[in-house]
TORPA-4810 file (N, C-alpha, C, O; in nm, 3 decimals):
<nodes>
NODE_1_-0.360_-0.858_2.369_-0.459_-0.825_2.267_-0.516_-0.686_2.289_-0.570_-0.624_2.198_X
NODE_2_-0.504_-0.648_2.392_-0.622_-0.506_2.433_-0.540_-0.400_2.448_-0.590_-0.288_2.454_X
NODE_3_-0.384_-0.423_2.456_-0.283_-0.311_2.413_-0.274_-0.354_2.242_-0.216_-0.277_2.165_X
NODE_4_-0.311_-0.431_2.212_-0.306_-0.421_2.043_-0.404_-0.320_1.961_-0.379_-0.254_1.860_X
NODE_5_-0.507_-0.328_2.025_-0.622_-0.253_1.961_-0.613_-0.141_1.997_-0.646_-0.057_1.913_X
NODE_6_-0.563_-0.087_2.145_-0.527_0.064_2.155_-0.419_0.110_2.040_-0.443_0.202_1.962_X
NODE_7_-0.313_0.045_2.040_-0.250_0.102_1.974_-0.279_0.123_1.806_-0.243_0.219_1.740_X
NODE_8_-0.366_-0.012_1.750_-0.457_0.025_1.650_-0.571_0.189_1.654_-0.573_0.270_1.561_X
NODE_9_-0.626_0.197_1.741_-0.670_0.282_1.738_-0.666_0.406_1.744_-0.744_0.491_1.701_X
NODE_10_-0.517_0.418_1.830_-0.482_0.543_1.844_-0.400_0.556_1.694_-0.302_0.628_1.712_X
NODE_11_-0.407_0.511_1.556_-0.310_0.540_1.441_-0.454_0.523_1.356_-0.440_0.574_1.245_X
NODE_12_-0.620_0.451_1.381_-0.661_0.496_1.334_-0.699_0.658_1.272_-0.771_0.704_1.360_X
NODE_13_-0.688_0.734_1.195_-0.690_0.881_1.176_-0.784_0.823_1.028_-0.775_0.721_0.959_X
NODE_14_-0.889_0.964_1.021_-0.976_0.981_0.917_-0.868_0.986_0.773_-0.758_0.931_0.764_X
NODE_15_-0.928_1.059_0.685_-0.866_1.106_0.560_-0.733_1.156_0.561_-0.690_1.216_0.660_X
NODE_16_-0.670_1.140_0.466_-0.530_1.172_0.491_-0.558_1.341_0.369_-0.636_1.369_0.279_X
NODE_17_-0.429_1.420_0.448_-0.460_1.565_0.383_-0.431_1.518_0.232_-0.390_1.414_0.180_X
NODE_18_-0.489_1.694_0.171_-0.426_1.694_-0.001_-0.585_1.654_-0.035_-0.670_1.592_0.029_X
NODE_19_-0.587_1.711_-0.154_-0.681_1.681_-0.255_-0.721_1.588_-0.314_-0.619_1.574_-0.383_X
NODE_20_-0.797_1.493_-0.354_-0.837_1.372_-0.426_-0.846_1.382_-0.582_-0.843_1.493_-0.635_X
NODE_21_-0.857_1.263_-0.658_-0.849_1.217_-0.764_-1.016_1.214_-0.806_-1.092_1.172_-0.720_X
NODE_22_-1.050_1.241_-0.885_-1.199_1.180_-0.897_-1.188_1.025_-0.886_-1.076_0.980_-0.909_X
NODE_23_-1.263_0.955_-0.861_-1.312_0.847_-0.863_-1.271_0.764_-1.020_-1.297_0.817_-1.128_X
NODE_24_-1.213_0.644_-1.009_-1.210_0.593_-1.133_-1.325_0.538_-1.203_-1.397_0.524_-1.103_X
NODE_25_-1.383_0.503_-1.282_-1.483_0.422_-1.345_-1.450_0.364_-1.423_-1.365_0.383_-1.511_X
NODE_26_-1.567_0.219_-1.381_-1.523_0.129_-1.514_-1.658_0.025_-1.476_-1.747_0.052_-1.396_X
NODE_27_-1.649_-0.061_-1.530_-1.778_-0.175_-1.471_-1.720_-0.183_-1.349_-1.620_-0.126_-1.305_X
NODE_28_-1.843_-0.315_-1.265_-1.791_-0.351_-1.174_-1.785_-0.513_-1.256_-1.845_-0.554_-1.355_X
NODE_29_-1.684_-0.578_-1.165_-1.646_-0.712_-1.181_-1.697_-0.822_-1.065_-1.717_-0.764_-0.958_X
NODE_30_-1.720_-0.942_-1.060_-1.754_-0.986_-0.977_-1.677_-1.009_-0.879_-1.559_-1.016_-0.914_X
NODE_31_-1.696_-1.025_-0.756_-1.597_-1.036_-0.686_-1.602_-1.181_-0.564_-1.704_-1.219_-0.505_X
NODE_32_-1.490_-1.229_-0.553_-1.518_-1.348_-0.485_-1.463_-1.327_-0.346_-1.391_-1.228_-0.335_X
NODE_33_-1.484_-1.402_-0.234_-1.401_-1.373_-0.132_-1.290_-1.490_-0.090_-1.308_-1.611_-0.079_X
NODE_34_-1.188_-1.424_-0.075_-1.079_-1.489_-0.033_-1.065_-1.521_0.120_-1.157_-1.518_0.201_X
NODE_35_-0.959_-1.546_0.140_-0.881_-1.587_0.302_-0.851_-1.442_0.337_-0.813_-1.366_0.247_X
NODE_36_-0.866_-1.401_0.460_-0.860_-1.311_0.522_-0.683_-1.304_0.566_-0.614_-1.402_0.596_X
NODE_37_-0.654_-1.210_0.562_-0.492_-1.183_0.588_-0.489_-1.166_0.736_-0.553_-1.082_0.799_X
NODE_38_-0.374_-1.293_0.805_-0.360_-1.277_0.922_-0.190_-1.236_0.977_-0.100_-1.318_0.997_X
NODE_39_-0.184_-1.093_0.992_-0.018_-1.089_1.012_-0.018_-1.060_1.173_0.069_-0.984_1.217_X
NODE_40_-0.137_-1.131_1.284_-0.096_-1.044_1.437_0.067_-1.172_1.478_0.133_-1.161_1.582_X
NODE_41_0.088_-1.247_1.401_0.233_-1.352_1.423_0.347_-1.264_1.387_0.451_-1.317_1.428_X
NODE_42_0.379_-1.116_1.307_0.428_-1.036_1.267_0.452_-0.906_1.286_0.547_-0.839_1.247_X
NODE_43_0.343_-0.872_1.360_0.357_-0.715_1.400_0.419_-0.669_1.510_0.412_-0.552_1.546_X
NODE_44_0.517_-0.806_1.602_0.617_-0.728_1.671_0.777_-0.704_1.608_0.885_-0.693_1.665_X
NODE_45_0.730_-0.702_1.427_0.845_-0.667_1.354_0.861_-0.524_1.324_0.961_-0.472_1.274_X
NODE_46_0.731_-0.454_1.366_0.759_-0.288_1.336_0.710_-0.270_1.446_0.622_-0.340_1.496_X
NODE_47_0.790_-0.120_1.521_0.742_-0.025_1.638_0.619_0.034_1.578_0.531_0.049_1.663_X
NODE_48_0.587_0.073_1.458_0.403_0.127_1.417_0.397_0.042_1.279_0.462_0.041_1.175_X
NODE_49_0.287_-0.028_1.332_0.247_-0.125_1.224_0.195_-0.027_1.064_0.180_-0.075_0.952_X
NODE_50_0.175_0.128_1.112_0.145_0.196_1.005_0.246_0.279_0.951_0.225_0.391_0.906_X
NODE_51_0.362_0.221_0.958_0.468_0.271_0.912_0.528_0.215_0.797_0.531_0.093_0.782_X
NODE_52_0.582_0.302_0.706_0.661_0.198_0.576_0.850_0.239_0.566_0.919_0.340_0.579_X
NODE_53_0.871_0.101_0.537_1.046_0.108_0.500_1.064_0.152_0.375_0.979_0.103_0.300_X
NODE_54_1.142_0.228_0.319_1.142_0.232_0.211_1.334_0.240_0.180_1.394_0.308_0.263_X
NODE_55_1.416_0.175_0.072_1.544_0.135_0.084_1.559_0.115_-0.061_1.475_0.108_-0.151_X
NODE_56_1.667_0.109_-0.059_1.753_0.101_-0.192_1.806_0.216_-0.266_1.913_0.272_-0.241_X
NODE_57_1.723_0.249_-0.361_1.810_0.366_-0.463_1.713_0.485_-0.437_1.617_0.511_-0.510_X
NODE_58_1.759_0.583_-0.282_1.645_0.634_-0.302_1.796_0.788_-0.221_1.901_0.783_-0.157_X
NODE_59_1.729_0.869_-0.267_1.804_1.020_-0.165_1.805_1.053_-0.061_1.907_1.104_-0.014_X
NODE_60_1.702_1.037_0.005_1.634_1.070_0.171_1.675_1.002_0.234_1.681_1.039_0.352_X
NODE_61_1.727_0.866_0.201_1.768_0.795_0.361_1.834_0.868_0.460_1.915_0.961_0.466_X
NODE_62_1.771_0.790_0.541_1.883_0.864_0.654_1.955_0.783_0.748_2.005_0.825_0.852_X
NODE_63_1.959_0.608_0.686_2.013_0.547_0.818_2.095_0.442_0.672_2.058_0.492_0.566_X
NODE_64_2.168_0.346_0.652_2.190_0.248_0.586_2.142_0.138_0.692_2.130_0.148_0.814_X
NODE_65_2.111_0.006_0.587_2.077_-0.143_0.668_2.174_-0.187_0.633_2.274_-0.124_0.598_X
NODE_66_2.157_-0.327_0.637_2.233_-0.417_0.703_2.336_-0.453_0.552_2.456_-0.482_0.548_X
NODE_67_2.243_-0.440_0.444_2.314_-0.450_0.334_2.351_-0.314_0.259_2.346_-0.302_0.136_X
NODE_68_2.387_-0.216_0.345_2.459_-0.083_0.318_2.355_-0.022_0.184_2.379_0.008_0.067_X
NODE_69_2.261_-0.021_0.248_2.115_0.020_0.119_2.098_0.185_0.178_2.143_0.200_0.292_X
NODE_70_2.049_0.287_0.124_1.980_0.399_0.229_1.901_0.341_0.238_1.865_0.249_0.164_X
NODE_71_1.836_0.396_0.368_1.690_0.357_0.449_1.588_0.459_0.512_1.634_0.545_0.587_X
NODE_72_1.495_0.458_0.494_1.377_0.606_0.550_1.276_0.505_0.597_1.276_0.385_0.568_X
NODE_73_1.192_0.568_0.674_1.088_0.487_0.747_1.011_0.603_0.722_1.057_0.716_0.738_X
NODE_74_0.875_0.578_0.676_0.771_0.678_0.718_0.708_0.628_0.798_0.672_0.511_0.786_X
NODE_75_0.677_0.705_0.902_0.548_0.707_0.973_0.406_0.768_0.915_0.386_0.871_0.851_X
NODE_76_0.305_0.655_0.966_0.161_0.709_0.959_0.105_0.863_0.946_0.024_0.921_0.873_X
NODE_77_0.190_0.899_1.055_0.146_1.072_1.017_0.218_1.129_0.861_0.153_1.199_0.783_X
NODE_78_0.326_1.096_0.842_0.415_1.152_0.759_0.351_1.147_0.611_0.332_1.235_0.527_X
NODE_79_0.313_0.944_0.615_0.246_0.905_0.497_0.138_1.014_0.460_0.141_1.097_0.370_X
NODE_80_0.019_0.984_0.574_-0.108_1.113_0.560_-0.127_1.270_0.532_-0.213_1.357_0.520_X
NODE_81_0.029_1.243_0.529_0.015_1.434_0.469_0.094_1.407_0.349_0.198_1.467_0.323_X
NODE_82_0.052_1.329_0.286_0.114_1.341_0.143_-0.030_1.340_0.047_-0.144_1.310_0.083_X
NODE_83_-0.003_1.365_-0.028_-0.146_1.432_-0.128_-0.245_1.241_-0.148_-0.172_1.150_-0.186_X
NODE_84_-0.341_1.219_-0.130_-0.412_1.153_-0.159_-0.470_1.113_-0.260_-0.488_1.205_-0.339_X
NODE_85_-0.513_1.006_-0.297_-0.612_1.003_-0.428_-0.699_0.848_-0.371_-0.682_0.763_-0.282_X
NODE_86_-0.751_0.862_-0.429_-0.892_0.734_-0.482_-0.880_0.658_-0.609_-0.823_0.691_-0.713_X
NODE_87_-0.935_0.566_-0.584_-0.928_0.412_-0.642_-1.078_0.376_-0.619_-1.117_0.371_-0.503_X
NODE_88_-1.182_0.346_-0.739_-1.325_0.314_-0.699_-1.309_0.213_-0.755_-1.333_0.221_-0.875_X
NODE_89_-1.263_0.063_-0.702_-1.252_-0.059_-0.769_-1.275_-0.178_-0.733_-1.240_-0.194_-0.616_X
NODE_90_-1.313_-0.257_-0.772_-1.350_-0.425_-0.683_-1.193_-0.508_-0.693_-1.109_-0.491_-0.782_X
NODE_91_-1.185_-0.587_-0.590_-1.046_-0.707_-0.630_-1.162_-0.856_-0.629_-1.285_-0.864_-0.622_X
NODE_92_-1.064_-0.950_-0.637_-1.093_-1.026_-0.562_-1.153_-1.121_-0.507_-1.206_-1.229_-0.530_X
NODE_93_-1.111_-0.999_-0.370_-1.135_-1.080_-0.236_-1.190_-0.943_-0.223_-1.180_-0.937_-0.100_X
NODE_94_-1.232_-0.845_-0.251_-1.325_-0.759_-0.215_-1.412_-0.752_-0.361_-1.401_-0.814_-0.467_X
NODE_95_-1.532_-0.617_-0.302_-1.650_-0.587_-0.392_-1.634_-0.450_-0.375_-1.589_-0.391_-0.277_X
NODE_96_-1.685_-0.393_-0.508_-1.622_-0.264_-0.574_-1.637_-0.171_-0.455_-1.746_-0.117_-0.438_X
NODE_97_-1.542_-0.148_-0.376_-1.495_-0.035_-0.285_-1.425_0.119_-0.320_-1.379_0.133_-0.433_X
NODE_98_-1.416_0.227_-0.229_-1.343_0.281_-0.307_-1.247_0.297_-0.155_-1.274_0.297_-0.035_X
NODE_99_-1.108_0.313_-0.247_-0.980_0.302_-0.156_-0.892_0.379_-0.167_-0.830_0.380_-0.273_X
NODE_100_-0.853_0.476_-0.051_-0.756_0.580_-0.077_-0.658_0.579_0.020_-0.669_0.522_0.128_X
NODE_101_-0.527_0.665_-0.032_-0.426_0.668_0.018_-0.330_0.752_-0.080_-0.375_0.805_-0.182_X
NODE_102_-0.222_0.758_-0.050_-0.133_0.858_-0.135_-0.078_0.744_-0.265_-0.063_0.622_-0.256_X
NODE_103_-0.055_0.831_-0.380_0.005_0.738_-0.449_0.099_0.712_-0.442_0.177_0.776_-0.371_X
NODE_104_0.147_0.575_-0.533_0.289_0.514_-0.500_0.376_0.654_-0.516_0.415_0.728_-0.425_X
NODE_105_0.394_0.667_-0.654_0.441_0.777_-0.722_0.487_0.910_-0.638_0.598_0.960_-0.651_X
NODE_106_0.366_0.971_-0.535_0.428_1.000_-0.447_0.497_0.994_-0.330_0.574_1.084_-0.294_X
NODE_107_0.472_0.881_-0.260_0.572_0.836_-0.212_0.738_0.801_-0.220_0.832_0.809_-0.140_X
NODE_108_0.724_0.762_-0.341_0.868_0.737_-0.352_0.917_0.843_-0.413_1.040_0.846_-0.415_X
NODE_109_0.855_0.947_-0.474_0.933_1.124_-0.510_0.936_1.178_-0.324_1.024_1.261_-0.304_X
NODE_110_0.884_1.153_-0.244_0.928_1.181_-0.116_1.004_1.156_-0.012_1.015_1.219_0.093_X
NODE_111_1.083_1.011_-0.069_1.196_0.995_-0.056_1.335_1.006_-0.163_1.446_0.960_-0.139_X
NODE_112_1.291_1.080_-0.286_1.417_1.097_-0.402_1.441_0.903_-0.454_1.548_0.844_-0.458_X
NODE_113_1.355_0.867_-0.475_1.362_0.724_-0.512_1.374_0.737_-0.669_1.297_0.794_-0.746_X
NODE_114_1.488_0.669_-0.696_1.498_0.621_-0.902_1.494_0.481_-0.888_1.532_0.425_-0.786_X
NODE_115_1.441_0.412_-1.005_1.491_0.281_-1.016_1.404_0.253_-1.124_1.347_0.342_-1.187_X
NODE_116_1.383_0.071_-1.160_1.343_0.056_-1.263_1.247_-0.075_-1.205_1.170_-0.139_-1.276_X
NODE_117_1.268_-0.095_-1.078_1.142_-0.194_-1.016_1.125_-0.160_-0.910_1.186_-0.055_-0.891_X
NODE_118_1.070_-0.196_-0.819_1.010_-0.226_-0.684_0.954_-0.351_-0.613_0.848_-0.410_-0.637_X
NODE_119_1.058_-0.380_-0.510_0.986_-0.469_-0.439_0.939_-0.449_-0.309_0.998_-0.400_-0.212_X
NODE_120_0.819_-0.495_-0.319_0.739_-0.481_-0.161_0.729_-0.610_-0.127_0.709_-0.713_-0.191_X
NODE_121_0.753_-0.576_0.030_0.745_-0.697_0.159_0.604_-0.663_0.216_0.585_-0.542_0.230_X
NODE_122_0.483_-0.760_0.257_0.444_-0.763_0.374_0.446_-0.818_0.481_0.528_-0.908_0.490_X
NODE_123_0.393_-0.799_0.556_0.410_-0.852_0.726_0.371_-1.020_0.702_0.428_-1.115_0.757_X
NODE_124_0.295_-1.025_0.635_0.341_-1.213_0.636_0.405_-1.269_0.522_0.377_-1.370_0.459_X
NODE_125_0.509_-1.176_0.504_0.669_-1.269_0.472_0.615_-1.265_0.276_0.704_-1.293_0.195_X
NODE_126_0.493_-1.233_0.229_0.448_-1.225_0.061_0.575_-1.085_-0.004_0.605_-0.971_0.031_X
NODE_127_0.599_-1.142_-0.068_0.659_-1.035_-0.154_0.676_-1.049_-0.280_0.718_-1.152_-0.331_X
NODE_128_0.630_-0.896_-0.370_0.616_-0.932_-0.506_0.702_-0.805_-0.591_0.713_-0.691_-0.546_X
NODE_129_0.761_-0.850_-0.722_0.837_-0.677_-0.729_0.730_-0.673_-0.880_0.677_-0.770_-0.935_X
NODE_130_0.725_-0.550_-0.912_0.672_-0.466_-1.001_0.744_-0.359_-1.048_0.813_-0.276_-0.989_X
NODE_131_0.712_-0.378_-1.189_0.791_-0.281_-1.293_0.753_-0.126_-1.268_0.635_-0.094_-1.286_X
NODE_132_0.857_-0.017_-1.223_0.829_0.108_-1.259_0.712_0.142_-1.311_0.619_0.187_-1.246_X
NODE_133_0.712_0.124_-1.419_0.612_0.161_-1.527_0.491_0.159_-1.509_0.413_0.234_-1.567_X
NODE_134_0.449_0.042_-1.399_0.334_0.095_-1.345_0.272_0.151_-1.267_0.162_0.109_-1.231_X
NODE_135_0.341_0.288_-1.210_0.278_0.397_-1.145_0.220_0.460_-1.218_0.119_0.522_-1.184_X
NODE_136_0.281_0.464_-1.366_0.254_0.622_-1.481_0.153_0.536_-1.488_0.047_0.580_-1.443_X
NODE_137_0.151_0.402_-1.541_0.014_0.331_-1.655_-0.083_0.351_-1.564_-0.170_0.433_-1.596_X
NODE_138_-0.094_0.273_-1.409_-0.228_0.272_-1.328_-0.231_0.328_-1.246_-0.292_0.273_-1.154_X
NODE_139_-0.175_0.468_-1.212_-0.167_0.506_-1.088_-0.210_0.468_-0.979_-0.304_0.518_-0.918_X
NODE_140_-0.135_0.366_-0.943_-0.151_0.279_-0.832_-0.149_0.368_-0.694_-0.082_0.471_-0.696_X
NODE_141_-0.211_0.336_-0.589_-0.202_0.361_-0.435_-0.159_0.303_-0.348_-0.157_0.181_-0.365_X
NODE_142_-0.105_0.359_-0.216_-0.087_0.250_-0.117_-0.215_0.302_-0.021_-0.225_0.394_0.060_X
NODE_143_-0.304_0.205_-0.068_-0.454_0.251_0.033_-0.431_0.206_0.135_-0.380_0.096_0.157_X
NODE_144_-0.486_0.332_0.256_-0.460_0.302_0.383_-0.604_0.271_0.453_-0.621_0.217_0.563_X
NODE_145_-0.707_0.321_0.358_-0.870_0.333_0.391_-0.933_0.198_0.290_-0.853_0.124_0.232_X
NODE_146_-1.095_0.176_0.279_-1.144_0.165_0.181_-1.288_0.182_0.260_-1.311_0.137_0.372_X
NODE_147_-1.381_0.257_0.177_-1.506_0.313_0.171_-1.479_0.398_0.347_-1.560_0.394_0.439_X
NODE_148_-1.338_0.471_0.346_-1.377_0.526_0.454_-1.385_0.490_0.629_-1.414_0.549_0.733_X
NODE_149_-1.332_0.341_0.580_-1.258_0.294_0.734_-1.138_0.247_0.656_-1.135_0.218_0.537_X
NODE_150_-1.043_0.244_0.742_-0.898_0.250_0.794_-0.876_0.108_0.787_-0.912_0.032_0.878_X
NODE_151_-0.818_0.069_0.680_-0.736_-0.104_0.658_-0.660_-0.099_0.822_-0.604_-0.005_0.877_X
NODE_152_-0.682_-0.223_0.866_-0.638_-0.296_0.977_-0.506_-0.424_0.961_-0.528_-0.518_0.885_X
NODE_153_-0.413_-0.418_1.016_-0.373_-0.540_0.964_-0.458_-0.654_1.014_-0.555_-0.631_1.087_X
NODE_154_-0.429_-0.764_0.981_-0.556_-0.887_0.980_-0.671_-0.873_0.915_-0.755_-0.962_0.899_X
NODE_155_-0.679_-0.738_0.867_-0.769_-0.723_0.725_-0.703_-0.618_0.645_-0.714_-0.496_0.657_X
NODE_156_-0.630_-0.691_0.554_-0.547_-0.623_0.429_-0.446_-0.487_0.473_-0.349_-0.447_0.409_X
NODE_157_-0.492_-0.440_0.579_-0.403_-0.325_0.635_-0.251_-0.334_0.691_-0.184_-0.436_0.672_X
NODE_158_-0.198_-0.214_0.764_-0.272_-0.128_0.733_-0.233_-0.023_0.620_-0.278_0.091_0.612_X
NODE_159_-0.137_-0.084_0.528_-0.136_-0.038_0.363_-0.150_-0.163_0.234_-0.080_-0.261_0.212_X
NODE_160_-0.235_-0.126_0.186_-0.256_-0.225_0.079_-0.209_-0.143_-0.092_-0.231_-0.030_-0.134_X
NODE_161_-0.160_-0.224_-0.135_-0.102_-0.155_-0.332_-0.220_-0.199_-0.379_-0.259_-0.316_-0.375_X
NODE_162_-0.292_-0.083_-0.434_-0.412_-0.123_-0.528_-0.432_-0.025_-0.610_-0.446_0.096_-0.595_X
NODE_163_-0.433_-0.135_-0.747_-0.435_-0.102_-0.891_-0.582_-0.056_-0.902_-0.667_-0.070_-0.814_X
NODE_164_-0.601_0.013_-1.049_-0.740_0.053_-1.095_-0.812_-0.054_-1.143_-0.845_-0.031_-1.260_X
NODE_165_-0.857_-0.176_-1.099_-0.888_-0.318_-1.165_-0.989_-0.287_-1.269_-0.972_-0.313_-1.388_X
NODE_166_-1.106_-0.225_-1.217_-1.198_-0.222_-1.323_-1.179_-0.126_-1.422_-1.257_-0.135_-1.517_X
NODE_167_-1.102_-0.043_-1.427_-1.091_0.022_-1.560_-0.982_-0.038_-1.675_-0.986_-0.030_-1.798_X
NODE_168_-0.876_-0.103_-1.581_-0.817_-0.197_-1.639_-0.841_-0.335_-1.634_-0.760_-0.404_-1.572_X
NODE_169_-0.957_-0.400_-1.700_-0.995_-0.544_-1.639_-0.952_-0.590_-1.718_-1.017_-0.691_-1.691_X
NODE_170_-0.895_-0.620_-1.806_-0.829_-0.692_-1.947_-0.669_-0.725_-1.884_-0.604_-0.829_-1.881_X
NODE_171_-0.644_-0.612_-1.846_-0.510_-0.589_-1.838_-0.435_-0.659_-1.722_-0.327_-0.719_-1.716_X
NODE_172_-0.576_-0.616_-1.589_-0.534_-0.674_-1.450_-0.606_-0.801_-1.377_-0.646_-0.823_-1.263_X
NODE_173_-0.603_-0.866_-1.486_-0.677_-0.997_-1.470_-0.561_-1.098_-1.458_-0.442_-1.068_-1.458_X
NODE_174_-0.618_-1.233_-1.445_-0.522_-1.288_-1.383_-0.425_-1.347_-1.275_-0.419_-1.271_-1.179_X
NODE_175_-0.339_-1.472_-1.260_-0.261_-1.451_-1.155_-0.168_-1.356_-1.127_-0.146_-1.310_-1.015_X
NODE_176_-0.121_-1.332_-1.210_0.013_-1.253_-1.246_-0.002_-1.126_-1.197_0.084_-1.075_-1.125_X
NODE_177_-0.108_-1.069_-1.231_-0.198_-0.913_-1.222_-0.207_-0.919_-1.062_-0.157_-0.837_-0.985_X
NODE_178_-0.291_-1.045_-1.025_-0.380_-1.023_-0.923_-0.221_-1.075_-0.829_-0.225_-1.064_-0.707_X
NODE_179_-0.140_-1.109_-0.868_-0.031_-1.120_-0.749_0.017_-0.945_-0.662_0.073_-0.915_-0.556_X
NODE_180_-0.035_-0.879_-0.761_0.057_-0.751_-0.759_-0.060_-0.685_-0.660_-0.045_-0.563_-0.665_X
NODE_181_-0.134_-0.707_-0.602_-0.209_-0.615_-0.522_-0.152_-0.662_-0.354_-0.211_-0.737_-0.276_X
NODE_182_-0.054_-0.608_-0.337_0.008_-0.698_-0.197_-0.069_-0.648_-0.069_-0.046_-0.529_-0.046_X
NODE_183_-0.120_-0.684_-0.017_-0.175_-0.627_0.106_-0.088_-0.659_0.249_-0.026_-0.765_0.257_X
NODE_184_-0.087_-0.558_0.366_0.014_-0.528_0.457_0.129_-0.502_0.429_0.226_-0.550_0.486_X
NODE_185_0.132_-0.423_0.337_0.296_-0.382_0.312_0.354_-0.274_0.409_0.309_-0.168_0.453_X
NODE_186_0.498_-0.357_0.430_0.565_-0.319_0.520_0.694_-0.243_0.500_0.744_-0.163_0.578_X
NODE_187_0.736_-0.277_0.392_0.870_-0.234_0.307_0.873_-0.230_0.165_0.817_-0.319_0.102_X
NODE_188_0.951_-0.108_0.088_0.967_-0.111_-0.072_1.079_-0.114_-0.077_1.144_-0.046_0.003_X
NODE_189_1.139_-0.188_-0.168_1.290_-0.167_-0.201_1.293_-0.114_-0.375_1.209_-0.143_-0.461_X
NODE_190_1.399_-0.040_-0.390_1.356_0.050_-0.487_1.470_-0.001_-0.606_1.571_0.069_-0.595_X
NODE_191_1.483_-0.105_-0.719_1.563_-0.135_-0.749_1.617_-0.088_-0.887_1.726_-0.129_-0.928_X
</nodes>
């Protein structure tokens, strides 16, 4: 446990570089609390728990898996120097926070990624795919922060996909909606 938290800590890092988004607005929504995400049964599946896979139809790989896919791994540092933005939104299982990280959008232009879905894995085995289309509609994030501390895994970390809920509350309501905010994501496959 006490080499777990070092190594949490030493990948804690403040703000990630690049410029921000203003803040979204919209109401706030109420927010309820959920079950707390427990992946420490999982995290001797990545060498940095703040690292992401990213595979399938993408340019940058640099390794193939097992099903002859390209494959890139970012690391934590790599992610954090990609341009940032903000998300001022409630889910949930949270209350209106604001949450930053790079967007999807850029991420996957940083590995030469095309496709027409995406599926993300997290560390406890949830996986949900989502249509393209919604990077342009909600410019979604993979928040690595919210209000300024650093997502943890065993609490939603340490990348969570989060939509603009309250500016889209019509839209991202729901099970269906609310499936798509995956928290601990570990892998995208780019289909």
């Amino acid at each position: 446990m006490q080499r777990r938290e070092l190594l949490f800590a030493a990948i804690a890092f403040g703000s990630c570089a690049g410029g921000y988004a203003t803040p979204l607005m919209g109401q706030s929504l109420a927010a309820s609390q959920g079950p707390v995400p427990d992946a420490s049964r999982n995290l001797d599946r990545l060498k940095d728990p703040a690292s992401l896979v990213v595979r399938g139809r993408i340019q940058r790989g640099v390794a193939m898996d097992r099903a002859g896919q390209m494959r890139y791994t970012c690391d934590a540092r790599e992610l954090l120097s990609l341009p940032c933005q903000r998300i001022a939104t409630s889910t949930i299982w949270t209350p209106r926070q604001t949450f930053e990280g790079p967007a999807l959008a850029s991420v996957l232009q940083h590995v030469g990624a095309r496709g027409r879905q995406l599926r993300l894995d997290a560390l406890d085995d949830y996986r949900v795919t989502i249509p393209w289309e919604d990077m342009e509609r909600y410019g979604i994030i993979l928040a690595h922060s919210a209000d300024e501390q650093r997502l943890r895994p065993g609490r939603f970390g340490p990348l969570w996909l989060v939509y603009p809920r309250d500016q889209f509350a019509s839209e991202l309501e729901g099970p269906m909606a609310q499936a798509k905010f995956i928290w601990q994501v570990r892998s995208i496959e780019v289909l």
